[in-house]
C-alpha positions in Angstrom: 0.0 0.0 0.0 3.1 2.2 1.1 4.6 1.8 -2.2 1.1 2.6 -4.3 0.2 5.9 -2.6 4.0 6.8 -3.6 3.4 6.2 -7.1 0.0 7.5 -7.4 1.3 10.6 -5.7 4.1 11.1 -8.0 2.1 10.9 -11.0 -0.6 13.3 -9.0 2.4 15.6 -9.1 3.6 15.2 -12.1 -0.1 15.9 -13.7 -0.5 18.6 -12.2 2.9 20.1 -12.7 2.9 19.8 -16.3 -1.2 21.5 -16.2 0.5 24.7 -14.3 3.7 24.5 -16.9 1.1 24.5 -19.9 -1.3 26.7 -18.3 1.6 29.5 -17.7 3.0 28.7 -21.4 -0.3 29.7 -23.4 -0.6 32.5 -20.8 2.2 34.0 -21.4 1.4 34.3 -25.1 -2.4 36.4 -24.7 -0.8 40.0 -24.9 1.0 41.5 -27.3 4.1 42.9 -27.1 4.9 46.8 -27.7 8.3 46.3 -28.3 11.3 43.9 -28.8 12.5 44.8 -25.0 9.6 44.3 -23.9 9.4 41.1 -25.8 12.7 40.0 -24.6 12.0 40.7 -20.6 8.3 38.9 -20.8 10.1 35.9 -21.9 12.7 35.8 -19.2 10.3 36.5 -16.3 7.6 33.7 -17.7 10.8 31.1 -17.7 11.8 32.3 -14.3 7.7 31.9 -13.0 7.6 28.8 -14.6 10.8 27.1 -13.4 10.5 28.4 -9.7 6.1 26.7 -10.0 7.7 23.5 -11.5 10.2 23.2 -8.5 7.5 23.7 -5.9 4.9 21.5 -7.5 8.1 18.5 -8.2 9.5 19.0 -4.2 7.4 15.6 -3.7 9.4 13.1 -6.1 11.7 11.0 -4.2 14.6 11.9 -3.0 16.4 9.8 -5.9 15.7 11.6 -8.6 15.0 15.1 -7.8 18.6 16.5 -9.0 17.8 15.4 -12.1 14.4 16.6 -12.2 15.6 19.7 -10.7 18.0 20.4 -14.1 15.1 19.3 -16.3 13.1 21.8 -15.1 15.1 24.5 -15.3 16.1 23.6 -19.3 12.5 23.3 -19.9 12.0 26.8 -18.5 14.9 28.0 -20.2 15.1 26.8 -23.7 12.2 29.1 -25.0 13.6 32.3 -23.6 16.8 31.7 -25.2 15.9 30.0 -28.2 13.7 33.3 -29.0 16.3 35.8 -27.9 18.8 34.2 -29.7 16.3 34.3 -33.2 15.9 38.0 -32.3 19.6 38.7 -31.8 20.8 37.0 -34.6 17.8 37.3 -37.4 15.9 40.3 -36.0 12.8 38.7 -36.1 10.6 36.5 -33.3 10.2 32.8 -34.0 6.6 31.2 -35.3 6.3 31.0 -31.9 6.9 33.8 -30.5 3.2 33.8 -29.2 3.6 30.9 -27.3 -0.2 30.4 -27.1 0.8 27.2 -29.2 0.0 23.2 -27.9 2.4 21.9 -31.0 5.2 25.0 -29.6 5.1 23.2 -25.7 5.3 20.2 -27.0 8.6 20.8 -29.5 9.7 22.6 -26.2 8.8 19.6 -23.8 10.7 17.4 -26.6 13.9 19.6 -26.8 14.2 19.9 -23.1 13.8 16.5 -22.7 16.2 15.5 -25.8 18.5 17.3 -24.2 18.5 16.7 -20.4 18.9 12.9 -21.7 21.8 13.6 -23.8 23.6 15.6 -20.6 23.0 13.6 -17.7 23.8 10.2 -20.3 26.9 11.4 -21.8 28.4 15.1 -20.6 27.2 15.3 -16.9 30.1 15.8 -14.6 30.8 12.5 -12.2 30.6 14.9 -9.1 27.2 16.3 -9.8 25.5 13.1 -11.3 23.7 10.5 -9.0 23.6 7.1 -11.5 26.0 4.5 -10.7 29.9 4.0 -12.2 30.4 8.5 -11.1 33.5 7.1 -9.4 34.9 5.2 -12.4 33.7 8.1 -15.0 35.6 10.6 -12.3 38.6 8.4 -12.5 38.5 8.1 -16.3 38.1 12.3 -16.6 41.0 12.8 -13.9 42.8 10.4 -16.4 42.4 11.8 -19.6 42.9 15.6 -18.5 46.4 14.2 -17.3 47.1 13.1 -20.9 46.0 15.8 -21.8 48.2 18.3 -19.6 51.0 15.7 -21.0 50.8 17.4 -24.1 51.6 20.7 -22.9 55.4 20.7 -24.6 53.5 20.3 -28.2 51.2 22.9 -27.3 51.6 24.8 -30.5 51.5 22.0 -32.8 48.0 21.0 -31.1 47.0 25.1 -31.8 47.6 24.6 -35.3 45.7 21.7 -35.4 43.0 23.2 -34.4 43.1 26.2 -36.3 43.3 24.0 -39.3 40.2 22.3 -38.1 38.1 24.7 -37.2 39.1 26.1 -41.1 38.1 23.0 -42.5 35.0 22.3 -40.8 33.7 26.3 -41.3 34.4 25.7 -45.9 33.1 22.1 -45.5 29.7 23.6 -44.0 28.9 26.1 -46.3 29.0 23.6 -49.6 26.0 22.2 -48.8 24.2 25.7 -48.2 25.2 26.7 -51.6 24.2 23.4 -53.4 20.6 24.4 -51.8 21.4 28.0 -54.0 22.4 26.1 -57.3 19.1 23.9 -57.3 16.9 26.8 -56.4 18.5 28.9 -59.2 18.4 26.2 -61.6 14.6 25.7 -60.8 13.7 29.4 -61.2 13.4 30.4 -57.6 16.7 32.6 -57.3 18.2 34.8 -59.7 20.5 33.1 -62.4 22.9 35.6 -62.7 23.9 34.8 -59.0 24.4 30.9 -60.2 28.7 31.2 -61.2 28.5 33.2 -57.8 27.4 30.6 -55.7 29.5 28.1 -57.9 33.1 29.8 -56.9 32.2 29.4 -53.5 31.1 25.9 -53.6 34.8 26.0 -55.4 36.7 27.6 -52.9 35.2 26.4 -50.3 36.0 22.6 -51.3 39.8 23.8 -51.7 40.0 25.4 -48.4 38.2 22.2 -47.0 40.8 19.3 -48.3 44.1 22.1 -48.0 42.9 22.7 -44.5 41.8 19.2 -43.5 45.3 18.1 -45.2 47.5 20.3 -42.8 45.5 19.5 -39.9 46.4 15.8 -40.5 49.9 16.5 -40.6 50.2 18.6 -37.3 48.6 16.1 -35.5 50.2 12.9 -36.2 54.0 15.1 -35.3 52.1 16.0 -31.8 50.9 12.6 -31.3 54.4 10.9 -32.5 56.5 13.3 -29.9 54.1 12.6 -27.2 54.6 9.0 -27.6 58.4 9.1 -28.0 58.1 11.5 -24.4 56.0 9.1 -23.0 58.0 5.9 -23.7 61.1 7.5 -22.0 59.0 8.6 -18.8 58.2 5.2 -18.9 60.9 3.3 -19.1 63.0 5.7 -16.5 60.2 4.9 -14.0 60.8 0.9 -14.4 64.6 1.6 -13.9 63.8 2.8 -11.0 61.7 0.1 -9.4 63.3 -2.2 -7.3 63.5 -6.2 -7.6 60.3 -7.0 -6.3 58.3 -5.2 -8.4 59.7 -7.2 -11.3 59.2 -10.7 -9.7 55.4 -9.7 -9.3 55.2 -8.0 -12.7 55.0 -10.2 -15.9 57.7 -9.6 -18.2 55.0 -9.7 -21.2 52.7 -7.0 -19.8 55.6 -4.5 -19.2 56.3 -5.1 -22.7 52.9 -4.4 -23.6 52.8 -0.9 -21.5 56.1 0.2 -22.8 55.3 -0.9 -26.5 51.4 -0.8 -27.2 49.6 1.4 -24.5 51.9 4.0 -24.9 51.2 4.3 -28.5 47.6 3.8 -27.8 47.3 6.6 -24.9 48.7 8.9 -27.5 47.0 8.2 -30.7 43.7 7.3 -29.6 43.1 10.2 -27.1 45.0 12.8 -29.2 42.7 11.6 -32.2 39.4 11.2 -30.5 39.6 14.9 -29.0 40.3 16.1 -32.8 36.9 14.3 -33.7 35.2 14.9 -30.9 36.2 19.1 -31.6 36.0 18.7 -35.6 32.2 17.1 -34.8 31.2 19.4 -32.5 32.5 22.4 -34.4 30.5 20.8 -37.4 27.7 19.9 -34.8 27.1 23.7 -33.5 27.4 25.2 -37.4 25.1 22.4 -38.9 22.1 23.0 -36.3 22.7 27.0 -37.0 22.4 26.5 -40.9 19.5 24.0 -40.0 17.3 26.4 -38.2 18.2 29.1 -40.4 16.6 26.8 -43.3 13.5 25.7 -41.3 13.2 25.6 -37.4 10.3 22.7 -37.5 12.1 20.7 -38.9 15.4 21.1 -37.2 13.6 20.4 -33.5 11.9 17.6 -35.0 15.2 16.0 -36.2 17.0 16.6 -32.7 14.6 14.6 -31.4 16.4 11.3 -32.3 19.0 12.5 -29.9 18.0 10.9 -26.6 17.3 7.9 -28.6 20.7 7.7 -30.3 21.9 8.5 -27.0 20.6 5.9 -24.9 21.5 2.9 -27.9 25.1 4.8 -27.4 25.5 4.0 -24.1 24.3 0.2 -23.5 26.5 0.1 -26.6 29.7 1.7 -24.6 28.7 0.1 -21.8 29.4 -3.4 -23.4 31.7 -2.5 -26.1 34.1 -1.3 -23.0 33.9 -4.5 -21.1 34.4 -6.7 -23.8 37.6 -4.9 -25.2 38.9 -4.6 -21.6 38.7 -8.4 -21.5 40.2 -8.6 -24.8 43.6 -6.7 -23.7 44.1 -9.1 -20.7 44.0 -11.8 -23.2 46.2 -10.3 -25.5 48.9 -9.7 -22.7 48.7 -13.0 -21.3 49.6 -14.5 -24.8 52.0 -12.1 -25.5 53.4 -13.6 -21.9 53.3 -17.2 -23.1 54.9 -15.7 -26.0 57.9 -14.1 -24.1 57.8 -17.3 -21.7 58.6 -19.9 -23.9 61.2 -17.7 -26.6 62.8 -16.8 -23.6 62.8 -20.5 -22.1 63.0 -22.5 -25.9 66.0 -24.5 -24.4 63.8 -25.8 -21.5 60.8 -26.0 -24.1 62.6 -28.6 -25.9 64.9 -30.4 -23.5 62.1 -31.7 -21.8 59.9 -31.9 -25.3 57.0 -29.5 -24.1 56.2 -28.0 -27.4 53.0 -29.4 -27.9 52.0 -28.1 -24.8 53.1 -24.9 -25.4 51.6 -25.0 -28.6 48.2 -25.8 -27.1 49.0 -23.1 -24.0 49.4 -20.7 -27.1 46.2 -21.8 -29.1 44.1 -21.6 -26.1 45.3 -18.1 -25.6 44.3 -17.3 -29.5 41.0 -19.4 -28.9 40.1 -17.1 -25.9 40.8 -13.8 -27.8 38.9 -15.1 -31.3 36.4 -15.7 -28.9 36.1 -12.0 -27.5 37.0 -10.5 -30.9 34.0 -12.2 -31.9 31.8 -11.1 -29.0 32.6 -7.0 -29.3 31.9 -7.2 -33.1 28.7 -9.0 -32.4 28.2 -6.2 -30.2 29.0 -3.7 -32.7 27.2 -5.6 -35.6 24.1 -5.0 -33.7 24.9 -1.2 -32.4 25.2 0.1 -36.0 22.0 -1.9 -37.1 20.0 -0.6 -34.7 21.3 2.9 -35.3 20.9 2.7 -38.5 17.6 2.1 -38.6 16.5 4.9 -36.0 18.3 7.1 -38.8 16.2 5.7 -42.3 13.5 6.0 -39.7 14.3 10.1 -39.0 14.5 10.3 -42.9 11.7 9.1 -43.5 9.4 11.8 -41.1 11.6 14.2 -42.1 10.7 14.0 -45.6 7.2 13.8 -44.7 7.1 16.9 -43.0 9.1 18.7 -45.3 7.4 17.9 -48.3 4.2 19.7 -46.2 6.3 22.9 -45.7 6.6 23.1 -49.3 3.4 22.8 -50.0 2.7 25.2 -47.5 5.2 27.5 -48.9 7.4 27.6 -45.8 10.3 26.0 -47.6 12.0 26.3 -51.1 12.8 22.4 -53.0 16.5 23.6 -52.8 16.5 24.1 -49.0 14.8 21.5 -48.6 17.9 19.8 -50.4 20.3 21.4 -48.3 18.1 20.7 -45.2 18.8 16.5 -46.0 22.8 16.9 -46.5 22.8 18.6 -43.3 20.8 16.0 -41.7 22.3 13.5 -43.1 26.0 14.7 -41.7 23.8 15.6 -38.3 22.7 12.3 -37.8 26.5 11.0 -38.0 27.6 13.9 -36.0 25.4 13.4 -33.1 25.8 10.1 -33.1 29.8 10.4 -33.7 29.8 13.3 -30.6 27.8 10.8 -28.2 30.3 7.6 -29.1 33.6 9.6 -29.5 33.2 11.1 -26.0 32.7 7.7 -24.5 35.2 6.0 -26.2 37.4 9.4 -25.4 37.4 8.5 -21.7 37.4 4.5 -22.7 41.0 5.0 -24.3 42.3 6.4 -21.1 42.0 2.8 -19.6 45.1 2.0 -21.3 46.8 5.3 -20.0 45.7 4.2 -16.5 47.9 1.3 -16.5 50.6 3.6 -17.5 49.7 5.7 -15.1 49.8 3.4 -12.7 53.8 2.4 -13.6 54.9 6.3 -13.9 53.0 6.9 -10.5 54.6 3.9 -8.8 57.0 4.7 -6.0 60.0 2.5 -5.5 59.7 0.3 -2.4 63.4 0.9 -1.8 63.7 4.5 -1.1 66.6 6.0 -3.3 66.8 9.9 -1.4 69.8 9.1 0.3 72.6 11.6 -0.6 75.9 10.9 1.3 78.7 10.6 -0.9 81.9 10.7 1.4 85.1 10.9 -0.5 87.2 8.4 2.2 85.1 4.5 2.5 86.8 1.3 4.6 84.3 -0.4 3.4 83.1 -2.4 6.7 79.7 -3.7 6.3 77.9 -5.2 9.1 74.8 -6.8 9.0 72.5 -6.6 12.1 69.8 -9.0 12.9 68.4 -9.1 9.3 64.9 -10.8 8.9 63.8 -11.1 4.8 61.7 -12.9 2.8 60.9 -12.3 -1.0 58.1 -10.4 -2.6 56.9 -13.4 -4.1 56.8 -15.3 -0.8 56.5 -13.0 2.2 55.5 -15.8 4.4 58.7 -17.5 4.2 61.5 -15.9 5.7 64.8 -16.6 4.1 67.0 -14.7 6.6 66.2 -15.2 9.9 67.9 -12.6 12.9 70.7 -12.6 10.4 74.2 -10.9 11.7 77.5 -10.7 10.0 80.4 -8.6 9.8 82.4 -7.6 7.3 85.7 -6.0 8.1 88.1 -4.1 5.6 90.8 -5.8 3.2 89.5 -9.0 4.4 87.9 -12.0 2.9 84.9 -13.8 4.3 82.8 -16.7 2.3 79.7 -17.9 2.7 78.9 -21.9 2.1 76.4 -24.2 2.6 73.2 -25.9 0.4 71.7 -23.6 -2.3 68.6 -21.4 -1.5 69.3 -21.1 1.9 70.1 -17.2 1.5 73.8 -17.0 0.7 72.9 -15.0 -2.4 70.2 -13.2 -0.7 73.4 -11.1 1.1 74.5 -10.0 -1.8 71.1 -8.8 -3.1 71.0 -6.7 -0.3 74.1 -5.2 0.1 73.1 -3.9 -3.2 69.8 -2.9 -2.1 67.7 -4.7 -4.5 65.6 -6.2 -1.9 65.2 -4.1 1.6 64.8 -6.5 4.7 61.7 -6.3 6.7 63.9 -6.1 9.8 66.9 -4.7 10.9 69.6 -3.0 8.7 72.6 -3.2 6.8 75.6 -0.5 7.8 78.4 0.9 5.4 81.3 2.4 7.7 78.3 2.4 10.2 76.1 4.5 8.3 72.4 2.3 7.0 72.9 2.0 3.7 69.8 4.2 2.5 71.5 7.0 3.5 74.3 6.5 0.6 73.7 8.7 -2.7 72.4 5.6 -5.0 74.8 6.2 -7.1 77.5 6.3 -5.5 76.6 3.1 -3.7 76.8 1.4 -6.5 80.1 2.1 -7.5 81.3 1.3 -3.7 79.6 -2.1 -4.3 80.4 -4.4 -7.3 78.7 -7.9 -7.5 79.9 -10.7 -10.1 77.3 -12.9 -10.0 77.0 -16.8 -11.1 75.0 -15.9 -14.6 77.0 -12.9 -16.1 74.6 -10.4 -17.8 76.4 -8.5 -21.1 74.7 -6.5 -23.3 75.5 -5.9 -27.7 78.2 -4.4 -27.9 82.1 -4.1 -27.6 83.8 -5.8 -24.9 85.1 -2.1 -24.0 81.7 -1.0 -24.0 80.6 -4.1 -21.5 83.3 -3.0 -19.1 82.7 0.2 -18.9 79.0 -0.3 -18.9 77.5 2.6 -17.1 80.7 4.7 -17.4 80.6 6.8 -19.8 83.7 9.1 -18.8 85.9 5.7 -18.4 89.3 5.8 -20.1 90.9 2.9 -21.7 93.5 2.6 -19.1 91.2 2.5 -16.1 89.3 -0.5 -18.9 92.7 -2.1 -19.5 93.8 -2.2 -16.0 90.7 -3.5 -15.2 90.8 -6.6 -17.5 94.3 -7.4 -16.2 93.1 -7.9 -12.8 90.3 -9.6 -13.5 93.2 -12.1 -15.7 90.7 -11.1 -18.7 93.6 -8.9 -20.6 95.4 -11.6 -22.5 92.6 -13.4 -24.0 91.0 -10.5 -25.2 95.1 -9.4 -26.5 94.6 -12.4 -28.4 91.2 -11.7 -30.3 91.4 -10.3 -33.7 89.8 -6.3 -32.4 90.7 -6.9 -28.9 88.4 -4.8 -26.7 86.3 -3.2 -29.6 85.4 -7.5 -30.1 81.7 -7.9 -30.2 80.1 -10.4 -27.7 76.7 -10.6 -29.4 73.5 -10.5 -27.8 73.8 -11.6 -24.4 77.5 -12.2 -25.1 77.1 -15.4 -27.1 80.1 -15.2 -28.7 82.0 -15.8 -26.2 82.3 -19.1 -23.7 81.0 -18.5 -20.6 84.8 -17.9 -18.3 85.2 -15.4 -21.1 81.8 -13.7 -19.7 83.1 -14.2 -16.3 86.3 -12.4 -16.6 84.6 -9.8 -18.5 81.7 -9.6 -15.9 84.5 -9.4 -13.4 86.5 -6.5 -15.2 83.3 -4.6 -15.3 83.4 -4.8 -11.1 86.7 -3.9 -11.0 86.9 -0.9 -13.2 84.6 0.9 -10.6 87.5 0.3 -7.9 85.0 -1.0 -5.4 85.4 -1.1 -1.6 82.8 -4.0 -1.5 83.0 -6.8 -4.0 80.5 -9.6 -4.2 81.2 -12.6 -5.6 78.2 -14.6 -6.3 79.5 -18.6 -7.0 81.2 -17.2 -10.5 83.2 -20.1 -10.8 80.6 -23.0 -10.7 80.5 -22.5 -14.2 84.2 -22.3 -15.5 86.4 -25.1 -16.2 90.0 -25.5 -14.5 91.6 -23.1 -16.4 89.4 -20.7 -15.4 89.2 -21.1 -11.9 92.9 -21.1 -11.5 92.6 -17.5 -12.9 90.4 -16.4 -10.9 92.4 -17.8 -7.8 95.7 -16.1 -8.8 92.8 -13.0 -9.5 91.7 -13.3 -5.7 95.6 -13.0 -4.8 95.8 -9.4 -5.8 92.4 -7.6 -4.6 93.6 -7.2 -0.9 92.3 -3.5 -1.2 88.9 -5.0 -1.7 86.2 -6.1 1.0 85.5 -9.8 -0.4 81.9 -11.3 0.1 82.3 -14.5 -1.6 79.5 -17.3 -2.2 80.9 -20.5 -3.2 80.1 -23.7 -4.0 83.3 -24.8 -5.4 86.4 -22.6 -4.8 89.7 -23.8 -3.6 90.7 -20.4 -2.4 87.8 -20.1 0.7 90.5 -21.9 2.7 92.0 -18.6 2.6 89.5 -16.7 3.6 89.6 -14.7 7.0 86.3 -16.2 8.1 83.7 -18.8 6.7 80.1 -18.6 7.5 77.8 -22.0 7.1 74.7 -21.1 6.2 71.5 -23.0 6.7 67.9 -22.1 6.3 68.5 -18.8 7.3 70.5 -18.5 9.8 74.8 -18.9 10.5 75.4 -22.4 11.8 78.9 -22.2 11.9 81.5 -19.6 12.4 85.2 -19.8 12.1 88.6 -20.2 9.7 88.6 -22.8 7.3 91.0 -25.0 10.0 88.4 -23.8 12.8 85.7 -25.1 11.3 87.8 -28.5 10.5 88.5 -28.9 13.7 85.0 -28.2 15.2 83.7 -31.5 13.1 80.4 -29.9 12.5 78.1 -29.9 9.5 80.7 -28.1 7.7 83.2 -30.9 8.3 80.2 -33.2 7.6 79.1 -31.9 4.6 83.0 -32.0 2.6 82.9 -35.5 4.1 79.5 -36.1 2.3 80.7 -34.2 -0.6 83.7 -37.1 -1.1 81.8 -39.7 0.2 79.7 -39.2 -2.9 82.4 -39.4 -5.5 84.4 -36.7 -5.1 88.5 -37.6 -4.8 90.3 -37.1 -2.0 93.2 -35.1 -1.8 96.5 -35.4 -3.6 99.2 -35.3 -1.5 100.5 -31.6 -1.5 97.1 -30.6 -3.0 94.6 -28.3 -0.6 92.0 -30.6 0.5 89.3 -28.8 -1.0 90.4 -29.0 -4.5 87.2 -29.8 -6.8 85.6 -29.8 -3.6 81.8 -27.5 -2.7 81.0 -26.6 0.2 
């Protein structure tokens, strides 16, 4: 019962709101005016009488709906007064229904008001003041897109001339149809021939200046959007450099590609593009409706009254269209992952014969996205039928009507003609304006995720800024607990201390992924621990310029990482003031210098992508050179000769010899020369197990005595006599 008496009082409302609006309307029309000023005020205070009756007699309509109500009123009460002042101003003359006494006049005006209240709370409303559902994501999309937008400032003037040029081309295109009305209207008799090579040169010049201006708008465009894109792509890819480790274990490597590569382009061409329709259309838009009315007013209201329709099919249409192609991106970067997955990992892919599973991962992938390509062009199939036939439909009364007004003598055959080009175009336009400000904010969804990568803050903070110019290099590391990004629940350091003191070697040893490495990692400050802190001459380590830490603190890890290039240009990778003495004496501590004497270029060799031209000790002992040429206080070495053959190694030891002015952090499987080392460190799950000298630890008979024990137990030869017990050994 509650929910009846609301309804029937609503409607009682609404009756008797829309009795007062008419009865006001016809009112308003009974006496004749004196004078245009007199004209002009009568129809401001009869909008202002009728807007403030409307909001008393509508102060009953749930609670819901009465913002919107609230702006339809006051268009309704508008839209007359300033549709009439506005024929005064710019024709000196008052409208048909300038009387207003008129049922047919209050209902074009109902219509209009109502056309356009739709096509503002639907499509242009502003997210804060609307009340449907999604404000928060159209807000979000806005803030987006005026972002881009302000990204564009440097090519400012290039997007000036773009416009200019459009506005040019859109004012000549307009006026061809106005004078192909004239030609027709001559040719039939109604107009004067000797005005028909008149309207001709115009129809001329006007098509020149359309396609010369339209031509040079093109051009100025696609420069902006190509230096916005190149702008963007380097903002981009500075703000990965700068994330730390964790983000990239979390992050696919395919959809950073796809950022960096695709979006970028797409934030740039798509939004740049759609605000030139969307300001070429309305241009075209505003000067098509002014010609329109100009030829017959009737007729132009009744053709605006397809907007709301076209309005509402455009959004159910966006509404879907958006989902659809959202789902459709996620597809396409998860394939482009698989993609990246398996030509990065072909030598796993076919030792262990997975191709026809990758294959089928692959086609399922291409399967999914056939399957939502096929979904949004359904979607769109149906969108353009449907608008297509509420345009033949609009045709179709339009003609009606306007074959009455010539009858009636209210039209000429050739304005008539003009009148259909116009709407023709209109019909587009409208329906172009409604999708193209959509799809406007749609495009920004790509721009969010870059957003989203150019806003992200590193993790590991990089504001430190000491930079002294003496460094021991003694690290200490207090009661360190870590775990990964991609496992914070298990802790691979656990109350973690060590100390490393100047000039002196310490190594650590003990089964793989029990956080050996993990030291390394953060002494470099690729990872920071969740508890306690790593010191540098007893200063935390973020408080060192990032920079400059980075030279203090070399790493050589197990898996060298060299880029295309020279070999001098690997060494001195990220020096770019290095001389080829610092390069030289680099390699010959590292024991690199005389097989790269020995190429046929020497240092300006090429290693190839990832330095497959050379074997991997070559990459070693050029990986090493490029620690040493920094002249480190801190060098890591991360197990780099697990890979290298005997030759090798015994460089490296006779290397390790003649780095005394080095802090050495060495993790080792299998390297005779930890015997030599000041201190060793077994480490196990976590945590230090055993502490001491090589002969300490020996003597202890612990699990590092154990485990070399295991170690030849299992195959491995004893000792020669004369030969260091660990030879070939890993521990």
């Amino acid at each position: 019962m509650g929910r009846t008496a609301s309804i029937l009082r609503l409607l009682a409302a609404f009756s008797v709101a829309l009795a007062a609006d008419f009865s006001l309307f016809s009112a308003a029309g009974c006496a004749e005016p004196r004078s245009v000023a007199e004209h002009v005020l009568r129809l401001w205070f009869t909008s202002v009488a009728r807007c403030l009756t409307l909001w008393t007699l509508l102060r009953f309509c749930p609670g819901n709906y009465r913002a919107v109500l609230n702006r339809l009123v006051l268009t309704h009460s508008v839209l007359p007064a300033l549709f009439e002042t506005g024929t005064i101003a710019l024709w000196d003359t008052a409208s048909r229904c300038a009387s207003w006494a008129d049922a047919q006049c209050w209902l074009l005006n109902t219509g209009a008001s109502l056309a356009a209240t739709f096509f503002w709370e639907a499509t242009l409303l502003d997210a804060n003041g609307g009340d449907g559902g999604g404000k928060e994501g159209k807000q979000r999309r806005r803030v987006l897109f005026m972002r881009v937008l302000r990204l564009y400032g440097p090519d400012a003037l290039l997007l000036l001339g773009g416009f200019i040029f459009l506005s040019l081309a859109v004012i000549c295109e307009m006026f061809i149809p106005f004078y192909t009305g004239k030609v027709i209207d001559i040719l039939r008799g109604e107009e004067k021939h000797d005005d028909f090579f008149t309207a001709l040169t115009f129809m001329g010049l006007y098509s020149v200046g359309s396609s010369l201006s339209a031509g040079c708008r093109g051009g100025i465009l696609l420069t902006g959007i190509n230096s916005f894109t190149c702008r963007i792509k380097v903002k981009l890819f500075r703000a990965l450099t700068r994330q730390e480790m964790g983000f990239f274990e979390v992050t696919k490597p395919g959809e950073i590609g796809s950022r960096l590569s695709r979006d970028t382009g797409l934030m740039g061409r798509t939004v740049c593009l759609n605000v030139n329709v969307l300001l070429r259309t309305f241009i075209k838009t505003m000067f098509m409706i002014f010609l329109m009315i100009k030829l017959s007013w009737k007729l132009t209201f009744l053709v605006l009254m397809e907007t709301p329709v076209t309005t509402l099919i455009q959004n159910i249409y966006d509404m879907h269209y958006q989902r659809l192609n959202q789902e459709l991106l996620d597809s396409m970067a998860s394939a482009n992952q698989a993609v990246n997955e398996v030509i990065s990992g072909v030598r796993v892919v076919r030792s262990f014969n997975a191709h026809k599973h990758e294959h089928q991962r692959y086609s399922d992938h291409l399967m999914k996205m056939h399957t939502l390509k096929t979904n949004r062009d359904a979607v769109r199939a149906f969108y353009l039928l449907v608008r297509r036939l509420t345009g033949f439909s609009m045709q179709v009364l339009m003609l009606y009507y306007g074959r009455l007004f010539i009858q009636g003598g209210q039209m000429t055959t050739g304005s008539l003609v003009s009148f259909i080009i116009y709407q023709s175009n209109l019909g587009d336009n409208i329906r172009t304006l409604t999708y193209i400000y959509g799809d406007m904010l749609n495009s920004v969804g790509a721009a969010g995720k870059v957003f989203e990568l150019l806003d992200r803050e590193p993790q590991i903070s990089m504001e430190g800024t000491l930079a002294p110019e003496q460094l021991t290099g003694h690290v200490s590391f207090r009661n360190l607990n870590f775990s990964y990004p991609m496992s914070p629940d298990k802790k691979v350091l656990h109350n973690f201390s060590l100390e490393l003191k100047p000039g002196e070697m310490t190594a650590l040893v003990g089964p793989s992924g029990h956080g050996k490495s993990t030291c390394g990692s953060l002494m470099e400050r690729l990872y920071e621990p969740q508890e306690g802190e790593i010191l540098l001459d007893n200063i935390p380590l973020r408080s060192y310029d990032h920079s400059f830490l980075h030279k203090k603190i070399s790493v050589v890890s197990q898996q060298p990482v060299l880029f295309s290039g020279s070999i001098r240009d690997n060494i001195a990778y990220g020096l770019p003031d290095c001389s080829f003495q610092e390069i030289e004496r680099a390699a010959s501590k590292a024991a690199a210098h005389d097989f790269i004497s020995r190429l046929e270029k020497g240092y300006d060799t090429e290693v190839g992508e990832g330095g497959g031209r050379l074997s991997q000790s070559e990459r070693q002992l050029i990986a090493i050179a490029r620690a040493l040429v920094r002249q480190p206080k801190v060098l890591i070495l991360d197990e780099i000769t697990s890979a290298l053959d005997a030759e090798g190694e015994n460089k490296i030891q006779q290397a390790l010899s003649g780095w005394s002015d080095q802090t050495l952090l060495v993790v080792a499987h299998r390297l005779k020369t930890i015997e030599k080392a000041h201190q060793i460190l077994l480490i196990h799950e976590g945590r230090v197990q055993e502490r001491g000298t090589h002969q300490e630890l020996m003597d202890l008979k612990g699990n590092y005595f154990r485990l070399r024990e295991k170690l030849f137990t299992n195959g491995h030869s004893p000792p020669r006599e004369g030969q260091s017990p660990t030879c070939n050994s890993q521990v």
